[in-house]
Gaussian input, Z-matrix of N, CA and C with variables (Angstrom, degrees):
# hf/3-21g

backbone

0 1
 N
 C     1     B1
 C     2     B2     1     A1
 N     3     B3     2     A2     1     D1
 C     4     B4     3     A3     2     D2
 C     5     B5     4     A4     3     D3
 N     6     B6     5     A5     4     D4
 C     7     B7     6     A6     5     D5
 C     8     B8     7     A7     6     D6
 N     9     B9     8     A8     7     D7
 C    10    B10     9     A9     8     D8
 C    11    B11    10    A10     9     D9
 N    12    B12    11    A11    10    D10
 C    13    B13    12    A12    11    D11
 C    14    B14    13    A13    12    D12
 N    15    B15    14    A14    13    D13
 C    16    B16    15    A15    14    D14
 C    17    B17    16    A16    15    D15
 N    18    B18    17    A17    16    D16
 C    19    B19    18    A18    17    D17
 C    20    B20    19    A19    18    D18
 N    21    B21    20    A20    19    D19
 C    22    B22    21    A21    20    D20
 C    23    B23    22    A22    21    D21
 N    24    B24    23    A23    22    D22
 C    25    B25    24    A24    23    D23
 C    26    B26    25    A25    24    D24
 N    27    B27    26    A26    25    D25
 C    28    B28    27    A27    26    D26
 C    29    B29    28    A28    27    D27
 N    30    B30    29    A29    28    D28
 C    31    B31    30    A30    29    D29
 C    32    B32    31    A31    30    D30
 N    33    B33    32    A32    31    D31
 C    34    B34    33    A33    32    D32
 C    35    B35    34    A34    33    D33
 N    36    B36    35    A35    34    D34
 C    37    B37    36    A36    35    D35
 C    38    B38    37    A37    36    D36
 N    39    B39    38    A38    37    D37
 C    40    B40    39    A39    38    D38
 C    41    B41    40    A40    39    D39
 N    42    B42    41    A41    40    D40
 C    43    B43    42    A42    41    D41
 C    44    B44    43    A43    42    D42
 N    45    B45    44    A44    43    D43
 C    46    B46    45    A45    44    D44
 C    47    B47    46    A46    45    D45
 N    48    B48    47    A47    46    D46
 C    49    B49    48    A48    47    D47
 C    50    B50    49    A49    48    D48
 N    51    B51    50    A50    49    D49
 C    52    B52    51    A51    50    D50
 C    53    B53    52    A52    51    D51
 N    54    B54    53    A53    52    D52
 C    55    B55    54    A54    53    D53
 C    56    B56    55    A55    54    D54
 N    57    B57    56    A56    55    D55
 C    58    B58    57    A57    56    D56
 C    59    B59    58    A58    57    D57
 N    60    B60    59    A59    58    D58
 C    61    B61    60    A60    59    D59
 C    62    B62    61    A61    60    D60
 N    63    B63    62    A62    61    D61
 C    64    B64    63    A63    62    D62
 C    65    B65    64    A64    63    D63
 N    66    B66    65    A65    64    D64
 C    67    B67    66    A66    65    D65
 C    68    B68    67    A67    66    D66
 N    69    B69    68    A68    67    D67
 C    70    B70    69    A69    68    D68
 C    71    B71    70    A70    69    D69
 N    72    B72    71    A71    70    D70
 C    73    B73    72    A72    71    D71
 C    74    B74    73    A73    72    D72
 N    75    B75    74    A74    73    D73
 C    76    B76    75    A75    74    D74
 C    77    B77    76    A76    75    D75
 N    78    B78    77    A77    76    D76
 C    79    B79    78    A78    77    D77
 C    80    B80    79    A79    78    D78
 N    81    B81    80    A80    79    D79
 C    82    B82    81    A81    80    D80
 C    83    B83    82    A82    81    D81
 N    84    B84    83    A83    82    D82
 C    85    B85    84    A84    83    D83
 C    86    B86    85    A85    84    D84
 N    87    B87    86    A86    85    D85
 C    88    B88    87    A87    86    D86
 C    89    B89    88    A88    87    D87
 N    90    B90    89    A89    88    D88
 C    91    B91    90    A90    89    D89
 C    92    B92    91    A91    90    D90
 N    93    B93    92    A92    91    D91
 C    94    B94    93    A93    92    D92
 C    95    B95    94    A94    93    D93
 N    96    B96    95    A95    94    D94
 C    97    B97    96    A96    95    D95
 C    98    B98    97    A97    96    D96
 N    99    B99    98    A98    97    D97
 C   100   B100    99    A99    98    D98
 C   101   B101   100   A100    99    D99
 N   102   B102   101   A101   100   D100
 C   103   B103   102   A102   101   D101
 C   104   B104   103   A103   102   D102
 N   105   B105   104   A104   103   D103
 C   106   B106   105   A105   104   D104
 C   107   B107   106   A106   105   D105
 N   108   B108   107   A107   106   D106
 C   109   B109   108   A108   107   D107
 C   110   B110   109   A109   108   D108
 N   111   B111   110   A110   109   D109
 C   112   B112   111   A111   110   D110
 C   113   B113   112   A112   111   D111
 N   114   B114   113   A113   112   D112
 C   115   B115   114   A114   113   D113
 C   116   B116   115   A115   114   D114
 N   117   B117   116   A116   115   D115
 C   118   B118   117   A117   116   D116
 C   119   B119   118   A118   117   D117
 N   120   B120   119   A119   118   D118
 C   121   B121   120   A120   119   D119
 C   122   B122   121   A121   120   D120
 N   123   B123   122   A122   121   D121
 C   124   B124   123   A123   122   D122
 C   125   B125   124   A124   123   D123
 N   126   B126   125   A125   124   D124
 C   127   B127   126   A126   125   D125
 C   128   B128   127   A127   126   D126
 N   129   B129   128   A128   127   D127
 C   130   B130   129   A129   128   D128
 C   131   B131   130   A130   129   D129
 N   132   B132   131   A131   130   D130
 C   133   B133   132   A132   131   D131
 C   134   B134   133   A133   132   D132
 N   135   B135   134   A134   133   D133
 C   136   B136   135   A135   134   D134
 C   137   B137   136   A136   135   D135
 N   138   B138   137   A137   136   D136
 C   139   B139   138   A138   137   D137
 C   140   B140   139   A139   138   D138
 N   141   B141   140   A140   139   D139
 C   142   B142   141   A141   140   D140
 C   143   B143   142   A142   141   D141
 N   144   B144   143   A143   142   D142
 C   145   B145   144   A144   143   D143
 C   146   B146   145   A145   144   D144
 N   147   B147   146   A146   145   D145
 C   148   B148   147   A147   146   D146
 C   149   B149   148   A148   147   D147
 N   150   B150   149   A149   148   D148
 C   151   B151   150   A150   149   D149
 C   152   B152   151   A151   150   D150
 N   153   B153   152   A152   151   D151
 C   154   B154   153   A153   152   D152
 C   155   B155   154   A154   153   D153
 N   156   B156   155   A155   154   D154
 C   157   B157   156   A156   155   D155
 C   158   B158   157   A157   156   D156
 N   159   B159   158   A158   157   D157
 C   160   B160   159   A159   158   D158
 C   161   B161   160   A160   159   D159
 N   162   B162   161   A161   160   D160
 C   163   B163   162   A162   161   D161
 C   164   B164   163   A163   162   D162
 N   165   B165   164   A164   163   D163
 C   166   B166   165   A165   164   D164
 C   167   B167   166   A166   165   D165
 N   168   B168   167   A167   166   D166
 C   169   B169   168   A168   167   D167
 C   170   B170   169   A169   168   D168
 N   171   B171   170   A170   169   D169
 C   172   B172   171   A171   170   D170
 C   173   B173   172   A172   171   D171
 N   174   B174   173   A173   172   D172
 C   175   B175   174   A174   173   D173
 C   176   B176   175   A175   174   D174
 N   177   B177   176   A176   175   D175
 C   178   B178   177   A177   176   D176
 C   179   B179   178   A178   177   D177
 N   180   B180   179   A179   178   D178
 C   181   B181   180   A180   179   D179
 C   182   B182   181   A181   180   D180
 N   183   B183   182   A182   181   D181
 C   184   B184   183   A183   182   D182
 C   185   B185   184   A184   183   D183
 N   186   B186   185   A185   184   D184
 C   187   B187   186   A186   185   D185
 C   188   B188   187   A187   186   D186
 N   189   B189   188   A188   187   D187
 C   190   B190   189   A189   188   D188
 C   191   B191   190   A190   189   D189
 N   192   B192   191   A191   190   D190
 C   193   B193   192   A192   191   D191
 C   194   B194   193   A193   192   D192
 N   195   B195   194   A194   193   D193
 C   196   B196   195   A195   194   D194
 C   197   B197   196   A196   195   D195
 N   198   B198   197   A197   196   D196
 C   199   B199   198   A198   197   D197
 C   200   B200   199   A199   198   D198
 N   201   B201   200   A200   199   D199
 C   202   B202   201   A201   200   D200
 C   203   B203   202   A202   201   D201
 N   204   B204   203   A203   202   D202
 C   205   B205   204   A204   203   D203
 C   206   B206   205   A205   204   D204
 N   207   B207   206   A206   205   D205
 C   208   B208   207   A207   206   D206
 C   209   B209   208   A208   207   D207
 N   210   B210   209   A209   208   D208
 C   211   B211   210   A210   209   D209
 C   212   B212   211   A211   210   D210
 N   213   B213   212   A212   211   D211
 C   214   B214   213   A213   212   D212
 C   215   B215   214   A214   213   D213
 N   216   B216   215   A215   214   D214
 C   217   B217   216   A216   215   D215
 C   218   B218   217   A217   216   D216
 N   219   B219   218   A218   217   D217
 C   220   B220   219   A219   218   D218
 C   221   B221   220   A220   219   D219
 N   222   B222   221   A221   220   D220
 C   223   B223   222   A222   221   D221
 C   224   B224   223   A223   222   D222
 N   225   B225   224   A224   223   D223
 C   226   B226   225   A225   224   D224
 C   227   B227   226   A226   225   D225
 N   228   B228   227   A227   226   D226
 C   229   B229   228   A228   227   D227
 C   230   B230   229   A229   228   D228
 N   231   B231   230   A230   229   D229
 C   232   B232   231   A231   230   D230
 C   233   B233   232   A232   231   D231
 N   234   B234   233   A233   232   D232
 C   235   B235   234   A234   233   D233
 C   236   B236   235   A235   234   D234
 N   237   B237   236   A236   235   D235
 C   238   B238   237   A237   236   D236
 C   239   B239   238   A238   237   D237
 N   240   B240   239   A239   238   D238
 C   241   B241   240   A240   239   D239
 C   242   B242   241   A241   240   D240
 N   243   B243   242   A242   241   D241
 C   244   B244   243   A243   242   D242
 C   245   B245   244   A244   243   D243
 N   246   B246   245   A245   244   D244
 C   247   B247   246   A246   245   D245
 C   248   B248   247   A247   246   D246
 N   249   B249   248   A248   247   D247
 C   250   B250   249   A249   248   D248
 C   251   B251   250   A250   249   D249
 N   252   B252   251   A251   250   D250
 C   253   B253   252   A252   251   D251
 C   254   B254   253   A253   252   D252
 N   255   B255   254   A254   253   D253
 C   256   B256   255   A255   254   D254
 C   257   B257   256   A256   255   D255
 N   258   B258   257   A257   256   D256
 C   259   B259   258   A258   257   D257
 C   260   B260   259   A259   258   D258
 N   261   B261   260   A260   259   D259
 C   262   B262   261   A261   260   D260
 C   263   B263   262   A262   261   D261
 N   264   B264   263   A263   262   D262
 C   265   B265   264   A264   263   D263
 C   266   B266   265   A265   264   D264
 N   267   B267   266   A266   265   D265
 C   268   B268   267   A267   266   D266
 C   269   B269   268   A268   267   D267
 N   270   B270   269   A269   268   D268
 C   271   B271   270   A270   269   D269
 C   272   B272   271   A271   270   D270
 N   273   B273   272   A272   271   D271
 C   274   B274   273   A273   272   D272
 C   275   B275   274   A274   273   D273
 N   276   B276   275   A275   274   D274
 C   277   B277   276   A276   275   D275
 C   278   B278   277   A277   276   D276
 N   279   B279   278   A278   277   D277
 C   280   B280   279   A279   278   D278
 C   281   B281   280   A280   279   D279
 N   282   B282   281   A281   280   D280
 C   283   B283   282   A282   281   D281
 C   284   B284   283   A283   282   D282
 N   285   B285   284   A284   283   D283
 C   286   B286   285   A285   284   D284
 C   287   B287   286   A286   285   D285
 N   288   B288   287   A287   286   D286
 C   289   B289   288   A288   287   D287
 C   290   B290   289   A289   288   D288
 N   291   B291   290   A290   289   D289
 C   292   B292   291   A291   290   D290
 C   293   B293   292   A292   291   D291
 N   294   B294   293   A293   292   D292
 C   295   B295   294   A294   293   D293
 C   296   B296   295   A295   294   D294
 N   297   B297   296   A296   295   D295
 C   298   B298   297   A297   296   D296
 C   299   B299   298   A298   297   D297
 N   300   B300   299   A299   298   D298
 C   301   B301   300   A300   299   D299
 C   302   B302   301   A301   300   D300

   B1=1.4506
   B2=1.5221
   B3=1.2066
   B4=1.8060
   B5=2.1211
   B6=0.8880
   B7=1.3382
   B8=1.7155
   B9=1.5062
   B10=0.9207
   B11=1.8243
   B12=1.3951
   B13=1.6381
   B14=1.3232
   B15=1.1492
   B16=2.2280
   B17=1.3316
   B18=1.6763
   B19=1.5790
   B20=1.5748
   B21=1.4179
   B22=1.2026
   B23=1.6256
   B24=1.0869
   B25=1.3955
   B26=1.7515
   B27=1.3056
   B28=1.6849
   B29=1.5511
   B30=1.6514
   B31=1.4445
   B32=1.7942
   B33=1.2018
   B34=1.4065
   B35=1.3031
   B36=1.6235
   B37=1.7441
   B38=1.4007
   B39=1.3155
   B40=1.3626
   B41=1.8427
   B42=1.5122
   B43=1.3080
   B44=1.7631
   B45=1.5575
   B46=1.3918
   B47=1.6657
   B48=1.6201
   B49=1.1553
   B50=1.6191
   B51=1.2437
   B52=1.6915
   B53=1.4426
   B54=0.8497
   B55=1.4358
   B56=1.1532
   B57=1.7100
   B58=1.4029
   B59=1.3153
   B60=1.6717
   B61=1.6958
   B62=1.4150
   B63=1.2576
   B64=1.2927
   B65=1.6399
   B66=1.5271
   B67=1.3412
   B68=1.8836
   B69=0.8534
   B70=1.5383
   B71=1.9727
   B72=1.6295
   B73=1.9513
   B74=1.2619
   B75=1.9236
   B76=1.4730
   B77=1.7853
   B78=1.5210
   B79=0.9495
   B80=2.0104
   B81=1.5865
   B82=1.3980
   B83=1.5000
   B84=1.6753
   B85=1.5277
   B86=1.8542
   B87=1.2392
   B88=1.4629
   B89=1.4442
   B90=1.3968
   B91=1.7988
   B92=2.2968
   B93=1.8053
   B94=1.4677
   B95=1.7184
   B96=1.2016
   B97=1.7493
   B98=1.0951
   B99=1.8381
   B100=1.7349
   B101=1.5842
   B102=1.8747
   B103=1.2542
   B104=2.0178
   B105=1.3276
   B106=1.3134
   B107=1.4667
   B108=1.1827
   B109=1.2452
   B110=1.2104
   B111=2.0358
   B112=1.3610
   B113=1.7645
   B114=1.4687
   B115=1.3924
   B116=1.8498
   B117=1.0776
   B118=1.5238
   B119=1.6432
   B120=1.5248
   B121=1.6399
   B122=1.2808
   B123=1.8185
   B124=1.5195
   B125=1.2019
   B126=1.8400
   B127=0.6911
   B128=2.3070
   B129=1.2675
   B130=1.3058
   B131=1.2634
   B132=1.4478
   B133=1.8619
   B134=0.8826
   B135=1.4793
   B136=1.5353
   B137=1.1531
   B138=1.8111
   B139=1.6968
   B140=1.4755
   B141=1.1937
   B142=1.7140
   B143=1.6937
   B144=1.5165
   B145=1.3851
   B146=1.0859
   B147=1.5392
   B148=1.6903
   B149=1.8042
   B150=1.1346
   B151=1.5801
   B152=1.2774
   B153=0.9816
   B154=2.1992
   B155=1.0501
   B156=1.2952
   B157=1.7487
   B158=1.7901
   B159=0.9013
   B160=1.4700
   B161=1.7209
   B162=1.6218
   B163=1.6086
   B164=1.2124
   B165=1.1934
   B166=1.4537
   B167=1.4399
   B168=1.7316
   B169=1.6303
   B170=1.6304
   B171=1.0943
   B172=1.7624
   B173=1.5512
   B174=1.5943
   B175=1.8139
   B176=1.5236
   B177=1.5046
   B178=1.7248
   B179=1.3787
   B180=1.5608
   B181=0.8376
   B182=1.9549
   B183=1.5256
   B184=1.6000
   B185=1.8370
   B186=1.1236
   B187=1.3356
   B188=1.3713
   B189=1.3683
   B190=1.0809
   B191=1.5279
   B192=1.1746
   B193=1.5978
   B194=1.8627
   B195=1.3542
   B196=1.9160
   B197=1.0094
   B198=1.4401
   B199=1.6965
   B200=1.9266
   B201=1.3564
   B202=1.2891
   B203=1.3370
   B204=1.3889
   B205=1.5141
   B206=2.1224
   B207=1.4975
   B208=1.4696
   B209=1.5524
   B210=1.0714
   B211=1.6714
   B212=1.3891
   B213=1.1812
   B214=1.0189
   B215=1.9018
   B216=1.1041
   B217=1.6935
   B218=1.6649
   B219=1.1293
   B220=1.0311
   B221=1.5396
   B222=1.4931
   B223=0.9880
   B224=1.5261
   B225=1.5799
   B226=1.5403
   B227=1.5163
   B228=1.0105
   B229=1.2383
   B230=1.2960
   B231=0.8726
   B232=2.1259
   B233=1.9039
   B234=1.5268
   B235=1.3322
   B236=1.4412
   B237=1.4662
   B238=1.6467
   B239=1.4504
   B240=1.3985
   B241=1.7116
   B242=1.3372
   B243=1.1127
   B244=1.8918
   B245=1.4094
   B246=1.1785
   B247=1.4417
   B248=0.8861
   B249=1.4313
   B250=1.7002
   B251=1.5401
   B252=1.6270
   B253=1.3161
   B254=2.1251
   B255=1.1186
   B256=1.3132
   B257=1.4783
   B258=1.5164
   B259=1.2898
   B260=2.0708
   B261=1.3935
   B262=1.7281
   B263=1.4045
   B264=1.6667
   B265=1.4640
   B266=1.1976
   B267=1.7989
   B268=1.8853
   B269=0.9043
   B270=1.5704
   B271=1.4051
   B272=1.4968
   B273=1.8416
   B274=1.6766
   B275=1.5110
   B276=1.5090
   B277=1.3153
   B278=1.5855
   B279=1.2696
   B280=1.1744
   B281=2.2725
   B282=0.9275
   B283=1.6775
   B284=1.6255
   B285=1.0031
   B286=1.5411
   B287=1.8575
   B288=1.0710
   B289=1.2955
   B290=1.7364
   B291=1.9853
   B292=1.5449
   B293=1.4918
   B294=1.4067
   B295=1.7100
   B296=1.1388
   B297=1.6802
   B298=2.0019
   B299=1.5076
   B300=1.4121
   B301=1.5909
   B302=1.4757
   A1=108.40
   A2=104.61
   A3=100.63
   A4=111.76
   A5=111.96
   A6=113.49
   A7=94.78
   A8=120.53
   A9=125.74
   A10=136.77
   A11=118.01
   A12=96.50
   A13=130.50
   A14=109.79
   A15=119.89
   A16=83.79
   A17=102.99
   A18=100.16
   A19=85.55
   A20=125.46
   A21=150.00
   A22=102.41
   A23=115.80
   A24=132.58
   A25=101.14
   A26=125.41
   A27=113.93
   A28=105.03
   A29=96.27
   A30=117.02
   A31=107.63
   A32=127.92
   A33=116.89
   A34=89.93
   A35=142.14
   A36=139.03
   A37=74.72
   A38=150.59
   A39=141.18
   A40=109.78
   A41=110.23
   A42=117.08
   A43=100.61
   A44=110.10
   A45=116.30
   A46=100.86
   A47=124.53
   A48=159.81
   A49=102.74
   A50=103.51
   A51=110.66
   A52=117.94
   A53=140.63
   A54=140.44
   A55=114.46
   A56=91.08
   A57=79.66
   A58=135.18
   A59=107.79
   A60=112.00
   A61=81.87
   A62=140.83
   A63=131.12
   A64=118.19
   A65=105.31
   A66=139.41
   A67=105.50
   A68=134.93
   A69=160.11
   A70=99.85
   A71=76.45
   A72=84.09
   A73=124.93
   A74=96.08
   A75=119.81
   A76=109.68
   A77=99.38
   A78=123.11
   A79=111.12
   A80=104.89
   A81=111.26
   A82=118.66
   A83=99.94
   A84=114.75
   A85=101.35
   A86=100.32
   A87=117.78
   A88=115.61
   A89=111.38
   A90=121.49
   A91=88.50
   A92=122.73
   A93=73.10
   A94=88.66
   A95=146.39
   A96=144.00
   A97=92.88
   A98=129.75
   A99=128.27
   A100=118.40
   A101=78.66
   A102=78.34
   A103=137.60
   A104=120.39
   A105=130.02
   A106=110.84
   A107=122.49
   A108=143.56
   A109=149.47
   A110=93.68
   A111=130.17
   A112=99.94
   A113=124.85
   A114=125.70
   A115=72.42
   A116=148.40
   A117=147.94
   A118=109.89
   A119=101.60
   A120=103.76
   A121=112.68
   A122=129.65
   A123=112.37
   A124=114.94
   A125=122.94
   A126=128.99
   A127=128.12
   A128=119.55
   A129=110.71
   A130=131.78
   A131=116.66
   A132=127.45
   A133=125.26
   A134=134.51
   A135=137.25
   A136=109.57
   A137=126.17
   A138=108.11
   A139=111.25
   A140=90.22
   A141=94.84
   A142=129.63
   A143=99.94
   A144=115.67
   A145=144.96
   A146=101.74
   A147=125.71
   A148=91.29
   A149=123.83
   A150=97.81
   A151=118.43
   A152=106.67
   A153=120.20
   A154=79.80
   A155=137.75
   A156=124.18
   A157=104.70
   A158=146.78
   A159=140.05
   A160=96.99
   A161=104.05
   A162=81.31
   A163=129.41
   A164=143.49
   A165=169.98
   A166=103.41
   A167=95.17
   A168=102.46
   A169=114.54
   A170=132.34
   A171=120.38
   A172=104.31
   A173=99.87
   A174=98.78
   A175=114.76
   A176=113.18
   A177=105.56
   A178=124.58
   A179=110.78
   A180=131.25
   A181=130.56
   A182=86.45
   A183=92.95
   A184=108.84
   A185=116.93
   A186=115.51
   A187=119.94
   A188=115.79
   A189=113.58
   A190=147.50
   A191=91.98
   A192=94.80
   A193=123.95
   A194=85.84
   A195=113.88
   A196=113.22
   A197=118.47
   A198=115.72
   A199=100.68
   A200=111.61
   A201=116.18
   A202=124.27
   A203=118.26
   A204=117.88
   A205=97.53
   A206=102.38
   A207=93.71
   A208=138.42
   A209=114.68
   A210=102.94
   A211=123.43
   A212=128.52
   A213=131.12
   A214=109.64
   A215=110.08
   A216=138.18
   A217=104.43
   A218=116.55
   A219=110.27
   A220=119.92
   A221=173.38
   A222=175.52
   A223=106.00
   A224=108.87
   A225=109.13
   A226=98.02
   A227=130.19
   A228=133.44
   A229=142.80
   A230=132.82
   A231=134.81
   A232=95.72
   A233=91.74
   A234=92.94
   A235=109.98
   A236=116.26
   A237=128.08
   A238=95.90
   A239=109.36
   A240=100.89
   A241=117.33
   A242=127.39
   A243=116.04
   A244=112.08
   A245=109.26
   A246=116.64
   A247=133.62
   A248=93.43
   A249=103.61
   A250=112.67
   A251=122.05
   A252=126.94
   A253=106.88
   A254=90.68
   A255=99.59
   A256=123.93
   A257=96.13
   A258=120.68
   A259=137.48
   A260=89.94
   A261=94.34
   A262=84.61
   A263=140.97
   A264=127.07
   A265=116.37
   A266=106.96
   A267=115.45
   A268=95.28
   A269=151.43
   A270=143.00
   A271=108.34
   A272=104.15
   A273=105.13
   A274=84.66
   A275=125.14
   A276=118.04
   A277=119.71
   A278=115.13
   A279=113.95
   A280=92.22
   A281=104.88
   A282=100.63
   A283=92.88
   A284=145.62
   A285=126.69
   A286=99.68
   A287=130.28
   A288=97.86
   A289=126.02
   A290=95.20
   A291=98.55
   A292=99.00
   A293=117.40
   A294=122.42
   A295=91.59
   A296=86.06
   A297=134.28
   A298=111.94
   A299=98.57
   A300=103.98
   A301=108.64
   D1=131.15
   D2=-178.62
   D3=-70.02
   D4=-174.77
   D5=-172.42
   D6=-103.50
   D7=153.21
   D8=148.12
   D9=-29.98
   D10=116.65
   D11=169.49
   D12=-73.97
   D13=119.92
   D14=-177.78
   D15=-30.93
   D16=160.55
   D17=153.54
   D18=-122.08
   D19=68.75
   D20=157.65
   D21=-96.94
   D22=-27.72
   D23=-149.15
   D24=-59.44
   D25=148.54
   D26=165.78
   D27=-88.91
   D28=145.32
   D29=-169.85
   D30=-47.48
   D31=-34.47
   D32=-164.27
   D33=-101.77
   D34=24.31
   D35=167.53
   D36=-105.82
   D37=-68.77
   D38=-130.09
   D39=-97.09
   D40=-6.56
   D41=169.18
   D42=-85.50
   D43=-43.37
   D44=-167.75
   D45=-53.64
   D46=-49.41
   D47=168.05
   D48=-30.41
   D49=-68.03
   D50=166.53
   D51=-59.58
   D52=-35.90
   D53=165.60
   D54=-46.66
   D55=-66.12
   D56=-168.48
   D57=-69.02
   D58=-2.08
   D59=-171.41
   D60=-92.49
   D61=-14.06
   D62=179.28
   D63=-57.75
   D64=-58.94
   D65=-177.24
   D66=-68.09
   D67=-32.50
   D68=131.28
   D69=-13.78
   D70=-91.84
   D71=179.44
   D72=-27.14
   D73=-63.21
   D74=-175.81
   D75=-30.63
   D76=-67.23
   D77=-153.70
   D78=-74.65
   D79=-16.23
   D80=155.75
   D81=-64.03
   D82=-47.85
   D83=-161.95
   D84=-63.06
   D85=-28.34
   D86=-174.73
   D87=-65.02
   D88=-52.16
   D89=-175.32
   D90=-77.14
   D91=-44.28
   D92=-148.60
   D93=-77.04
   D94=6.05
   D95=169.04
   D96=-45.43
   D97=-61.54
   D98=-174.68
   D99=-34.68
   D100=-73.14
   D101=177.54
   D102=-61.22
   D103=3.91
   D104=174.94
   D105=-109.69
   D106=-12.99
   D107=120.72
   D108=29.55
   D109=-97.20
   D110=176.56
   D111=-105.78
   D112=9.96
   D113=-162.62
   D114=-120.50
   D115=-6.41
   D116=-163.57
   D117=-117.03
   D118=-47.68
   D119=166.68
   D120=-50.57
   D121=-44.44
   D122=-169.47
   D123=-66.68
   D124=-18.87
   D125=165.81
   D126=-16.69
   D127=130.61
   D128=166.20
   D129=-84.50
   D130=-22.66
   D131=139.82
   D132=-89.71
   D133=36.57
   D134=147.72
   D135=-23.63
   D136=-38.84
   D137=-168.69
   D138=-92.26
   D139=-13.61
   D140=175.59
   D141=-75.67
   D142=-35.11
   D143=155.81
   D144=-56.46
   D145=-33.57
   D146=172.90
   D147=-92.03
   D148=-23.06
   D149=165.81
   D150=-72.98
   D151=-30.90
   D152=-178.48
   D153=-66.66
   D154=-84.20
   D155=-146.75
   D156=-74.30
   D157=-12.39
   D158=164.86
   D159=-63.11
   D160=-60.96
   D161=179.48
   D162=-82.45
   D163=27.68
   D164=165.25
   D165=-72.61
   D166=-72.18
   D167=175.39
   D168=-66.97
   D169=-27.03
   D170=155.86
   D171=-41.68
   D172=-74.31
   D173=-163.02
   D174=-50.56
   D175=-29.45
   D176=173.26
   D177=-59.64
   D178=-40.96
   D179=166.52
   D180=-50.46
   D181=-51.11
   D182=170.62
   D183=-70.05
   D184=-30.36
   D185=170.71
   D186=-62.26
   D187=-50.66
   D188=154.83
   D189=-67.40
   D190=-7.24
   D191=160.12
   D192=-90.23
   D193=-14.19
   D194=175.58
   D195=-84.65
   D196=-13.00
   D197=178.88
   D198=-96.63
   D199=-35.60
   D200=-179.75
   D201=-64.82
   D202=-30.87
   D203=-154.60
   D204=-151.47
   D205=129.78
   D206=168.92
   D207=-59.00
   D208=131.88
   D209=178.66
   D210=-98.54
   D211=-159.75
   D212=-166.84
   D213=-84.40
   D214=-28.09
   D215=172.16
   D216=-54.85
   D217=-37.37
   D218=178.90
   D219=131.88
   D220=103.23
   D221=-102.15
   D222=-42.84
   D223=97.42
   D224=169.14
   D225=86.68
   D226=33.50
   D227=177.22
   D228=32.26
   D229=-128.63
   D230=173.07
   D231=-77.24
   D232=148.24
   D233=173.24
   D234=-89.47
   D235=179.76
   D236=-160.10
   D237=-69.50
   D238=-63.76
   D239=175.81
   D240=-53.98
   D241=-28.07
   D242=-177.11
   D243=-73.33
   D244=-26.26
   D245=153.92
   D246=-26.86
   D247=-85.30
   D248=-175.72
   D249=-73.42
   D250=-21.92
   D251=168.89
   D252=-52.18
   D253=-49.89
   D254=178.83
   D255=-38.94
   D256=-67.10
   D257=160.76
   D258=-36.79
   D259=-49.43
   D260=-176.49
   D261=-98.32
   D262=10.16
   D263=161.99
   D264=-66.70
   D265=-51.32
   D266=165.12
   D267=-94.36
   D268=83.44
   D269=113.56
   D270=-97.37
   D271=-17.65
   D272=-163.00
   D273=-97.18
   D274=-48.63
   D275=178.26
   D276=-39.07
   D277=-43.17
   D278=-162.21
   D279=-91.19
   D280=-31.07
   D281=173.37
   D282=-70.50
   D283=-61.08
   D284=-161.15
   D285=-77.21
   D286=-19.66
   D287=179.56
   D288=-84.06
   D289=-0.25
   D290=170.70
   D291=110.24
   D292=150.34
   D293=155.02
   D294=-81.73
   D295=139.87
   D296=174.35
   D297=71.67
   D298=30.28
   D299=166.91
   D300=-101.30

């Protein structure tokens, strides 16, 4: 087990210090994503999954652009649930009308 850091320490050793447990994390969080990954490619709906998560990453995205800036809805825009209500409303629309509609 490593030892505790002093907070004797000078500010640009204990920022360097933070980084690097930063860069550390990253780089865990990074290999086990691979590995869940390449356990998703053998997958037989791989394309279907990466469609769920493409539109996942829209709706995060639209949320997050709704938390930043006012919309037209009114201060801070649509709430989190209308969102996603929004969302799995045309996911079923677009599943019942069929692929290549």
């Amino acid at each position: 087990m490593t030892p505790p850091t002093s907070p004797d320490r000078r500010p640009d050793e204990q920022a360097l210090l933070l980084a690097a447990g930063l860069a550390d994390l990253v780089v865990e969080a990074i290999g086990g994503a691979a590995g869940s990954l390449r356990g998703l490619l053998g997958r037989a709906d791989a394309a279907d999954i990466a469609q769920d998560a493409a539109a996942d990453l829209r709706a995060r995205g639209r949320l997050a652009l709704d938390r930043l800036a006012p919309a037209q809805d009114g201060p801070g825009g649509l709430a989190h649930m209308e969102v996603l209500a929004r969302e799995a409303v045309a996911r079923r629309a677009a599943a019942a009308a069929g692929p290549g509609e």
